[in-house]
C-alpha positions in Angstrom: -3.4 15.3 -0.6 -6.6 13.0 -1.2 -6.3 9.4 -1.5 -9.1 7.3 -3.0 -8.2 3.6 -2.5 -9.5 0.8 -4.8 -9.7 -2.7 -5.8 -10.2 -4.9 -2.9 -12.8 -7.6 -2.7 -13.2 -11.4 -2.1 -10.5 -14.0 -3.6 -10.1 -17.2 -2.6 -6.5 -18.3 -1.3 -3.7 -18.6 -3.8 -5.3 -16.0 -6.0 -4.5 -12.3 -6.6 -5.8 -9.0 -6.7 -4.4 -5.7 -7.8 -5.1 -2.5 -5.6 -4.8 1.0 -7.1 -4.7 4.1 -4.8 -5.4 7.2 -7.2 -3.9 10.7 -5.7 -5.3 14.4 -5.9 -4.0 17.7 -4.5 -0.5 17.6 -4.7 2.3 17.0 -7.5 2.2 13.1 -7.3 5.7 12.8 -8.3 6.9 14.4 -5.6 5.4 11.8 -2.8 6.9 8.8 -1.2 3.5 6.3 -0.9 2.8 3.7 1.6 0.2 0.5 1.7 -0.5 -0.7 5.2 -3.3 -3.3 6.0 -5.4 -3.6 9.2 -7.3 -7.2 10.6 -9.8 -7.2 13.0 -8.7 -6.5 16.1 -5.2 -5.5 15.2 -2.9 -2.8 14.8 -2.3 -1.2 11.4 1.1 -2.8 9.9 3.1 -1.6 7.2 3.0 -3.2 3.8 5.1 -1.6 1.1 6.2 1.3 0.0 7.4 2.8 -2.9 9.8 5.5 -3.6 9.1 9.0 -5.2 10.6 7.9 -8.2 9.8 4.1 -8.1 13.1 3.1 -8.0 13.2 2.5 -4.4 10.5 -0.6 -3.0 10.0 -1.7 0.3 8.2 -4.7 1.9 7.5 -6.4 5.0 8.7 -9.8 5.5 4.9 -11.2 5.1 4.5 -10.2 1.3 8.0 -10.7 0.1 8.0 -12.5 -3.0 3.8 -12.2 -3.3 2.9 -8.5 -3.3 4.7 -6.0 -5.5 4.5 -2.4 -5.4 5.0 0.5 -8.4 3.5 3.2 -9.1 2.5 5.7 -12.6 3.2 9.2 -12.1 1.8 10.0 -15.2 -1.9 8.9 -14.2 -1.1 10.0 -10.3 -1.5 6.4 -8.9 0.3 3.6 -7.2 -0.9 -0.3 -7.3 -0.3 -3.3 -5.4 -0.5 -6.6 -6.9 -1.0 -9.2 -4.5 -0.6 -12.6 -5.5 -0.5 -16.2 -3.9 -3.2 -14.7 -1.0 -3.3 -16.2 2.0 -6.1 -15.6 4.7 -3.9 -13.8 6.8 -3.8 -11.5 4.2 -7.8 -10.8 4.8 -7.4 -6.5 6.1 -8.2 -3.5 4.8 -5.8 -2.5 3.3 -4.8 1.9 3.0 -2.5 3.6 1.1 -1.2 6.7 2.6 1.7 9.6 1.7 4.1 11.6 4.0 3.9 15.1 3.7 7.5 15.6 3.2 10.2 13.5 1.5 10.9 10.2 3.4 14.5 8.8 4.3 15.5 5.7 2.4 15.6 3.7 5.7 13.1 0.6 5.9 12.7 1.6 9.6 11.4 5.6 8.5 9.3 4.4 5.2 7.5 1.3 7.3 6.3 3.5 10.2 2.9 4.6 10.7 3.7 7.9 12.2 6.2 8.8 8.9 2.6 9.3 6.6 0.3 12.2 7.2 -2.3 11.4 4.5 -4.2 8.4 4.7 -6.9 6.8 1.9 -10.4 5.3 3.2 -9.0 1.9 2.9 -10.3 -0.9 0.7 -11.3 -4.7 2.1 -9.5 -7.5 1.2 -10.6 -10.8 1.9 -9.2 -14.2 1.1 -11.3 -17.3 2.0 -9.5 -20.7 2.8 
């Protein structure tokens, strides 16, 4: 699976952005995705993810109620909008995809080591 992540860029706080993540290599319908975000100087964290069928959507407590996930299997891509940016939101930001079918836990679908494929990562920053 290749992973070609886009969108990111400068936004000042309270604004939004929408990140696509476009998917190659691999029947796209059949893969759980992920977005996880890394700061300078920080460990990688979980984001959201998104269910092979989009019905399932999973966030961490940070974006709840800013950032929503979903995804077109038709065009082999998943998005994040972000809104109401904050500059603790300023990361790169990756999507990435398990290479087999995820459990429907929060605990499985939020852990690094659950995604074997991983995009180059797009910057997001978010001036005060």
């Amino acid at each position: 699976v290749q992973l070609q992540a886009s969108g990111g860029g400068l936004v000042q706080a309270g604004g939004s952005l929408r990140l696509s993540c476009a998917a190659s290599g691999r029947t796209f319908s059949s893969n759980d995705m992920g977005w996880f975000r890394q700061a300078p100087g920080k460990e990688r964290e979980f984001v959201s993810a998104i269910s092979r069928g989009g019905g399932g959507t999973y966030y961490a407590d940070s974006v709840k109620g800013r950032f929503s996930i979903s995804r077109d299997n038709a065009k082999n891509t998943v998005y994040l909008q972000m809104n109401s940016l904050k500059p603790e939101d300023t990361a790169v930001y990756y999507c990435a995809a398990p290479a087999a079918g995820l459990s429907g836990s929060y605990s499985d679908r939020s852990a690094r080591a659950s995604y074997d494929y991983w995009g180059q990562g797009t910057q997001v920053t978010v001036s005060s």
